[in-house]
C-alpha positions in Angstrom: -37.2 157.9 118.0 -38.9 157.1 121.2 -38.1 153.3 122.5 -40.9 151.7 124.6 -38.8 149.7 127.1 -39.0 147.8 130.2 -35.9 148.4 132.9 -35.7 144.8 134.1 -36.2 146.0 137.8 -39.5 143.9 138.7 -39.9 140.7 137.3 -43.7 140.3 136.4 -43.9 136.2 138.0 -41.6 133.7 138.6 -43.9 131.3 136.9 -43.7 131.6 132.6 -45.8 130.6 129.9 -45.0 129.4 126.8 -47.4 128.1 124.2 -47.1 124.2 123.1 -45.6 125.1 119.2 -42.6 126.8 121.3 -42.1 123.8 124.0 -42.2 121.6 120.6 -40.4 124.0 118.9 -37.1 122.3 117.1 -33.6 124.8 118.2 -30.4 124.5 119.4 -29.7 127.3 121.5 -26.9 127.5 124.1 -27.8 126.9 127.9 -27.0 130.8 128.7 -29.2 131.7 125.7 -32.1 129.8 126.7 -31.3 131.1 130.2 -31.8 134.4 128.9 -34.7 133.4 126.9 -36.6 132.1 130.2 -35.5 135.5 132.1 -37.0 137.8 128.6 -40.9 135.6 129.5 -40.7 136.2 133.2 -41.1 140.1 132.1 -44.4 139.4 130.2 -47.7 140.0 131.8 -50.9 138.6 130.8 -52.4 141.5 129.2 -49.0 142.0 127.2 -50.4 142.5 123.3 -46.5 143.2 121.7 -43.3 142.9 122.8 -41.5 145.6 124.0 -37.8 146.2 124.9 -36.4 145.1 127.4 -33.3 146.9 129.3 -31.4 144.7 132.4 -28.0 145.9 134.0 -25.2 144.0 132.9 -23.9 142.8 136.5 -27.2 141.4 137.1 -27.8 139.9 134.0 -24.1 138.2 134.9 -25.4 137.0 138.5 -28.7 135.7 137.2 -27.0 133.7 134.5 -24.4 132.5 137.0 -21.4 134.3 135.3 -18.3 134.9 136.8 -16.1 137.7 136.2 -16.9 140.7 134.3 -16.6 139.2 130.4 -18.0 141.7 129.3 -17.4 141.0 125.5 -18.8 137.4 126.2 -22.1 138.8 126.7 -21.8 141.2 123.8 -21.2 137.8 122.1 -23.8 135.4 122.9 -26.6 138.7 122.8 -25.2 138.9 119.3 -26.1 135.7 118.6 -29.7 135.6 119.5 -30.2 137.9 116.7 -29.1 134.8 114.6 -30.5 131.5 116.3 -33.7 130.7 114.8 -36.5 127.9 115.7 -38.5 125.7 113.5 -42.2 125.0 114.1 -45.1 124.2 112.9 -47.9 126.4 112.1 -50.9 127.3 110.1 -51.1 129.5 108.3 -54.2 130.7 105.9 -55.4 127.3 106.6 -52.3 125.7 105.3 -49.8 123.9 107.9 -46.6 125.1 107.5 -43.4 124.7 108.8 -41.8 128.5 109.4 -38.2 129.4 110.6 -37.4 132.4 112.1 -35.3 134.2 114.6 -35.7 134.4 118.7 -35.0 137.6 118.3 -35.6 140.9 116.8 -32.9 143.0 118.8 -30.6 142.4 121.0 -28.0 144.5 121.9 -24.9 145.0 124.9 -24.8 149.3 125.1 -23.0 151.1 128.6 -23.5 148.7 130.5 -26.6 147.4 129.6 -28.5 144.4 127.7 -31.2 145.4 125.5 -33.2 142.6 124.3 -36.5 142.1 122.1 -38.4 139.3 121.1 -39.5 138.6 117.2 -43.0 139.7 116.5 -43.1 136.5 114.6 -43.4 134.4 117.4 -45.9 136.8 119.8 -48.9 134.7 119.0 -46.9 131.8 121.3 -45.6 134.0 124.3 -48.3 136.9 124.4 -52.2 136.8 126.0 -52.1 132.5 126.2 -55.6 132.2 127.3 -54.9 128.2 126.3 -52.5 125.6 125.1 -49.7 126.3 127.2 -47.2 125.0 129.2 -46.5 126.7 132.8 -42.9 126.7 133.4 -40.5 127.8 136.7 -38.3 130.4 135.9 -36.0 129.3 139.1 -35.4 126.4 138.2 -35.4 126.8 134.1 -32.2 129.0 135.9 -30.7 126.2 137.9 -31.0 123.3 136.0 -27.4 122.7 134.1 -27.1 121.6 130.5 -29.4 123.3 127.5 -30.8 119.3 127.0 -31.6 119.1 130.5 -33.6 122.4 129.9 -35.6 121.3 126.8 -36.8 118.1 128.0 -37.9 119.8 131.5 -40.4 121.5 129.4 -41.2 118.6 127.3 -41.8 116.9 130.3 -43.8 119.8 132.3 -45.9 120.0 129.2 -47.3 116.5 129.9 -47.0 116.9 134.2 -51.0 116.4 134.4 -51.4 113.6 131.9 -48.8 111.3 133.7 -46.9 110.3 131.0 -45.7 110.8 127.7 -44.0 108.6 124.9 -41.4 110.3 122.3 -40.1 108.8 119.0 -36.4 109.1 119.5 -35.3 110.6 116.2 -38.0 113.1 116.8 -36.7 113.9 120.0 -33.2 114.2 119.1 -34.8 117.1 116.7 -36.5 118.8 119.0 -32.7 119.1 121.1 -31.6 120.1 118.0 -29.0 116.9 117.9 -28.0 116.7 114.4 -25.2 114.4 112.6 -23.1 112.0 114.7 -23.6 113.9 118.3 -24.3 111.4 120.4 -25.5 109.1 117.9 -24.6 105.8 119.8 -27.5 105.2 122.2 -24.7 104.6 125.2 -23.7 108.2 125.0 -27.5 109.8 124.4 -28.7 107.6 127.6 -25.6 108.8 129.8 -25.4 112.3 128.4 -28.5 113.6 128.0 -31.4 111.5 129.5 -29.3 110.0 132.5 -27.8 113.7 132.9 -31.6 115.5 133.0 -33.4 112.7 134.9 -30.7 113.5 137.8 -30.9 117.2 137.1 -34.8 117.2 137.4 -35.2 114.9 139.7 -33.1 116.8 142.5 -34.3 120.4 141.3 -37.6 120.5 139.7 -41.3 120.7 140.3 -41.8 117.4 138.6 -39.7 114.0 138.7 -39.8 111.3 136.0 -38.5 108.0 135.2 -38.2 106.6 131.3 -37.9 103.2 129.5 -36.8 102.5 126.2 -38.4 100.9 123.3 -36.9 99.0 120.7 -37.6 98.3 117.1 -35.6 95.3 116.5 -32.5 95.6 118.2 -32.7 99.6 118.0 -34.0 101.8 120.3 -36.7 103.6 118.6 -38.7 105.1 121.1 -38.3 106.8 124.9 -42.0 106.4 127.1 -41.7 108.8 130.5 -43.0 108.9 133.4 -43.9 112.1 134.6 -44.7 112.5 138.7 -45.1 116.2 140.7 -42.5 116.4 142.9 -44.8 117.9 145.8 -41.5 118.1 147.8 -39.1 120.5 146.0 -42.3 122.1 144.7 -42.7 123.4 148.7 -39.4 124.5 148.6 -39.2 126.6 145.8 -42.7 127.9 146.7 -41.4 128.8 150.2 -38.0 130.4 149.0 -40.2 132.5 146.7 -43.0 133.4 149.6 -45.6 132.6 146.4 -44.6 136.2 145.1 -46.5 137.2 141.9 -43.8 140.3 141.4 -40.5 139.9 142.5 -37.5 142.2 142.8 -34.5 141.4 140.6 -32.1 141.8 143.5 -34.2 139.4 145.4 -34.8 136.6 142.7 -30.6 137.2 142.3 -30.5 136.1 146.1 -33.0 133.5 145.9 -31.2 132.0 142.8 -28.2 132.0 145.1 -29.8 130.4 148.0 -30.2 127.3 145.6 -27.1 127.1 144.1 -25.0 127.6 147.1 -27.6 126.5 150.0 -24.8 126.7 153.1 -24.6 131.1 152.2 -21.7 130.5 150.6 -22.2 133.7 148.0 -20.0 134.1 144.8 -18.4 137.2 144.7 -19.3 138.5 141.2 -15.7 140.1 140.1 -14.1 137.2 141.7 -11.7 135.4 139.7 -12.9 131.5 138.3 -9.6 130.6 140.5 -10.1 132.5 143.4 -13.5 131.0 143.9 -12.3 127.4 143.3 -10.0 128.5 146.4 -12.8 129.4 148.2 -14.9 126.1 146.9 -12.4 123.8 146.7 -14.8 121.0 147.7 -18.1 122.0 146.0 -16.9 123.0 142.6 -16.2 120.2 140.1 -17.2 122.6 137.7 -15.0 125.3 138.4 -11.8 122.7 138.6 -13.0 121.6 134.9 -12.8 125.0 133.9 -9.2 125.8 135.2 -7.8 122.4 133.8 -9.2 123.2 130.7 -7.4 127.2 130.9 -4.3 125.6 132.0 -3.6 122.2 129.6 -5.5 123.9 126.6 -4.5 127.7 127.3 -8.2 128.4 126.3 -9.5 131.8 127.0 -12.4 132.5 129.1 -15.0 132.5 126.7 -14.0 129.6 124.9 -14.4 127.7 128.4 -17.6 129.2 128.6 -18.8 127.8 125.2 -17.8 124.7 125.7 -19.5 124.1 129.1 -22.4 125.2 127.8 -22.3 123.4 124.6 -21.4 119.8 126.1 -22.2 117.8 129.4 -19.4 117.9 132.5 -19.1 114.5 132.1 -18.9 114.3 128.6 -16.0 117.0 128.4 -14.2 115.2 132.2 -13.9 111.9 129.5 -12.1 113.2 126.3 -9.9 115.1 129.1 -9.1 112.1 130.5 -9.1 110.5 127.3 -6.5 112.9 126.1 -4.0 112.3 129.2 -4.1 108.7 128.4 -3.1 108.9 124.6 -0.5 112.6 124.8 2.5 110.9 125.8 2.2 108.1 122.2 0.1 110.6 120.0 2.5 113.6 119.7 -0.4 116.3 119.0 0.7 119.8 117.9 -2.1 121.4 118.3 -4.3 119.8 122.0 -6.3 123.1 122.1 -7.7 121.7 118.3 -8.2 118.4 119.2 -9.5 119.0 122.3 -12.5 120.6 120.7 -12.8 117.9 117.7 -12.6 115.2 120.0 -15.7 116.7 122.0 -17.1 117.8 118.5 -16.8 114.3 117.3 -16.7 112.1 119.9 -12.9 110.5 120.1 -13.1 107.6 122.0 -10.3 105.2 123.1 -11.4 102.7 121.0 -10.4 104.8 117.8 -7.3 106.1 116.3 -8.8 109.8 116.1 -5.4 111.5 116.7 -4.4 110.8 113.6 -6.5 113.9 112.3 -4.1 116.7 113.3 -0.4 117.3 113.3 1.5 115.7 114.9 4.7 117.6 114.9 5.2 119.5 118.4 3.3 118.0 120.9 2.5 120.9 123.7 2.4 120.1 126.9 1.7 121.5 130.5 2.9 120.0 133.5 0.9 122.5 135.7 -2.2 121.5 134.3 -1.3 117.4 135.7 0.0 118.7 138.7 -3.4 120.5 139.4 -5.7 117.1 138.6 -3.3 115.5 140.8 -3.9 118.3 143.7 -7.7 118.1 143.0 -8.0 114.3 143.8 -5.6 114.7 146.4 -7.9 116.9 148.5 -11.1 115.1 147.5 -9.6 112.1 148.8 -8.2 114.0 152.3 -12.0 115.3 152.5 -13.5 112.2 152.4 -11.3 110.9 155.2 -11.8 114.2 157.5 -15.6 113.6 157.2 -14.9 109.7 158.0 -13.0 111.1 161.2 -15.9 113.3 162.0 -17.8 110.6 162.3 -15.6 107.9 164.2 -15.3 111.2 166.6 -18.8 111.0 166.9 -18.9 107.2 167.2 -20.5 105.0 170.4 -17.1 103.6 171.0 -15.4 107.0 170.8 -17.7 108.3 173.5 -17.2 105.5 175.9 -13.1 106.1 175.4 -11.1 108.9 175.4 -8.1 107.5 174.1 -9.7 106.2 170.9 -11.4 109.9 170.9 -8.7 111.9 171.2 -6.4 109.4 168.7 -9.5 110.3 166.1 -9.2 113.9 167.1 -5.7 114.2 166.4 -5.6 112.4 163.1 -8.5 114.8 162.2 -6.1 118.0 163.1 -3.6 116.5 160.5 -6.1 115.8 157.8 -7.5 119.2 158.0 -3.3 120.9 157.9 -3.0 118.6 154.8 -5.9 119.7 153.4 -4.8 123.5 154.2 -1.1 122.9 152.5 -3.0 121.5 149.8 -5.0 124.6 149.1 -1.7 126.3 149.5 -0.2 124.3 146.8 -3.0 124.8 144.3 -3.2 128.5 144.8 0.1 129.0 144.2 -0.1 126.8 140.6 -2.7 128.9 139.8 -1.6 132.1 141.0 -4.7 133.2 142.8 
């Protein structure tokens, strides 16, 4: 059988489309599958009448998603799983409004080195020929932004860029995010982990900035009213990186992408290890760190790291970790790995006796993994104070006295060899 498919070599606009049922679509999709979703739209052209396959490499599939390493049973993972993840909207049908489910996808497939991906027919009437009804979208930064909420409400919010503004029952909102049962439930943790987290996301990245207020019914926050403003100024810049392309060359969206996430040309070696790029990055990569306390105090392989970044906020999973070094040395846990996950599943908070829930026979522990978060705000903290040297360096009184200059100068020199042994040290607890 003959397969009509498109090698992912030229990417048809950096600018997508999606029609209004999808933005208001209700899913839960991981960040790396909507990622992946975003990059599948950027390959359809406006005289597109069906889907087609498409085919992409798998290293730069990996560089556009922001992958490290070269998991390549990861990807034959999560491309599994589009096949599975469905959406819920609202149609008519036969004159009858209906509310359908189906799949994202049709196929989608890891094969020699390569992702082959299709989109369900069932949804072409929403990405195919939009003549009207539709939501323009940036592909760079759909790719950039960081947390799948953060992604859904940029579109919600880009939907509703020309009116201004736009008002959203919160129970209907938490649908659309696909937010069900108890995840953050509490209005403390929604505002700080999903709206707080987006509105500095957008804000910083996007084509459009907004600002929101809550509404109560009573004492409960019912609904969320946003403010929705262009943000003329990152607009330019993305514009500028992009040189208003219409078709763009996956190499050269792979380097533009980079530009943005590492804006001083600091590139990420692809096959590099997650440690040996902290090393490189000690001081720009929270993330990263997360990710290796997490390998080293939870023994957690690579790909449950990666679903757990992607499932919950930074900040989120940086509280039950701390949360779990305050409680390990009373709560005797067997099994930290399992509670680790449960407590971010279920939000343990110190204010409840959660570790109660699991055994509590053998509690495991990892000395390494305390030594490294003491290492990390060691050299945040010796940072901080070369950069306040830098300036006192720099400073009028400096400049009118050499003494004081040269006293600066040399407590600089020792900052910067403790910030040296310091790398030192972590490298060798990591062993990269």
């Amino acid at each position: 059988m003959n397969l009509e498919y498109i090698d992912m070599e030229k990417i048809n606009s950096t600018k997508i489309r999606k029609h209004n049922v999808l933005v208001e679509a209700h899913y839960d999709l991981k960040e790396i599958h909507q990622k992946i979703i975003l990059i599948m739209c950027s390959f359809i052209r406006l005289e597109d009448t069906k889907f087609r396959e498409i085919r992409m490499k798998v290293t730069d599939m990996f560089k556009l998603l922001g992958i490290t390493g070269t998991n390549h049973s990861y990807l034959d993972e999560i491309t599994d799983e589009l096949t599975t993840k469905r959406l819920r909207y609202k149609a008519i049908i036969d004159g009858v409004p209906e509310l359908v489910s189906v799949p994202w996808m049709s196929l989608a497939r890891y094969r020699k080195g390569y992702v082959h991906l299709k989109f369900n027919d069932a949804i072409a009437n929403y990405l195919l020929n939009l003549r009207g009804n539709f939501t323009t979208l940036s592909l760079i930064v759909g790719i950039l932004l960081s947390g799948k909420y953060t992604k859904r409400i940029y579109e919600l919010l880009s939907q509703y860029k020309k009116i201004g503004s736009r008002s959203i029952e919160l129970d209907h909102l938490r649908s659309m995010l696909g937010l069900e049962g108890n995840k953050y439930s509490r209005w403390v943790d929604f505002k700080r982990y999903v709206l707080d987290h987006a509105h500095d996301q957008i804000n910083e990245i996007a084509d459009i900035k907004f600002n929101y207020k809550p509404v109560k019914s009573g004492r409960k926050v019912s609904k969320i009213e946003f403010e929705i403003i262009s943000n003329n100024q990152n607009k330019i810049k993305l514009e500028s990186k992009l040189n208003n392309t219409k078709e763009t060359d996956v190499n050269k969206l792979i380097e533009k992408v980079g530009e943005f996430r590492h804006p001083q040309n600091q590139s990420v070696n692809n096959e590099a290890h997650l440690a040996s790029f902290i090393m490189k990055n000690c001081d720009e990569s929270e993330l990263d760190n997360l990710k290796v306390k997490l390998k080293l105090l939870f023994s957690y392989s690579n790909d449950d790291i990666e679903e757990i970044i992607s499932e919950y906020d930074r900040n989120y999973i940086t509280e039950k970790y701390q949360y779990f070094l305050e409680i390990k040395d009373t709560s005797n846990i067997k099994n930290p790995s399992g509670w680790f996950k449960k407590a971010l599943s279920e939000n343990y908070t110190s204010n409840a006796s959660n570790s109660g829930d699991l055994d509590h026979d053998i509690f495991y522990t990892n000395s390494n993994a305390e030594k490294l978060s003491s290492l990390t705000v060691k050299i945040q903290e010796l940072r901080l104070h070369a950069s306040s040297l830098r300036n006192d360096i720099e400073s009028p009184v400096s400049l009118k006295n050499n003494s004081i200059k040269q006293k600066y100068e040399d407590e600089l020199k020792e900052t910067l060899e403790k910030i040296a042994k310091t790398k030192d040290e972590i490298e060798t607890l990591t062993g990269y």
